[in-house]
N, C-alpha and C positions, 0 to 999 in steps of 0.2 A: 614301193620297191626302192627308190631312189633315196626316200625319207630313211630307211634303212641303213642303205648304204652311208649316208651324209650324217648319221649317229655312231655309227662304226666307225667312219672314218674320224671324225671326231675324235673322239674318244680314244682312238690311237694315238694322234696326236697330240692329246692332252697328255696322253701317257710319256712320251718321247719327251716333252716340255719339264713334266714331274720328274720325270728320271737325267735331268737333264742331256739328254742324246740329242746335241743341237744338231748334228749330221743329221739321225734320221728326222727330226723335227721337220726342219728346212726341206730335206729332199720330198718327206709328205704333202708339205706346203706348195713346195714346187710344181708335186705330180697334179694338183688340185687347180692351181691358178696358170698355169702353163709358164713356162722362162720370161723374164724380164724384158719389154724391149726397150731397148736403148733408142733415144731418136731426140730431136730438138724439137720443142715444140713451137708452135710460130709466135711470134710477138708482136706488137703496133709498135710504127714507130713515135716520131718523141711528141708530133703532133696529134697523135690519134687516129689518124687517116687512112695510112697504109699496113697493108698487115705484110708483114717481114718474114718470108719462108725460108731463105739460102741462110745457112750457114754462117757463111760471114758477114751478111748485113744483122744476123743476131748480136754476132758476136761483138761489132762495132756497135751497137745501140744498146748493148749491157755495157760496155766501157765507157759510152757516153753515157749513161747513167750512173753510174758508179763515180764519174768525175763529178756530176754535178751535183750530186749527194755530197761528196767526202771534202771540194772545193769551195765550201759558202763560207761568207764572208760572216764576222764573230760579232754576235749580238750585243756585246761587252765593250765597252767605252776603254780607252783608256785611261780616264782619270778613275774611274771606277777599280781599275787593279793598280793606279800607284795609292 
């Protein structure tokens, strides 16, 4: 019965896809996987050690990551670029 239904509903959607109807496309998509949630998911911080649930200690340990990514010092000599 389910198998059924999960070929039908398919199949709709492929059609919406063909036809390109991204509205209903999406909204079948939607009624199938239920709405999107929104949330941060937790992260370690820079040690490994702590796992980082609020918010803003994410958000400061993406910014310190992103520093110290985009701030390394240049593998390139200077006499190599005169």
């Amino acid at each position: 019965m389910q198998d059924v239904w999960m070929i039908r509903t398919a199949e709709e959607i492929k059609g919406y896809a063909i036809r390109n109807e991204m509205k209903n496309f999406l909204k079948a998509i939607k009624a199938i996987y239920g709405p999107c949630i929104k949330g941060t998911a937790p992260l370690l911080s820079s040690d490994g050690t702590t796992l980082l649930t609020e918010k803003s200690q994410i958000l400061k340990r993406w910014a310190e990551h992103v520093r110290s990514v985009l701030n390394c010092s240049s593998a390139i000599s200077d006499a190599a670029i005169d």
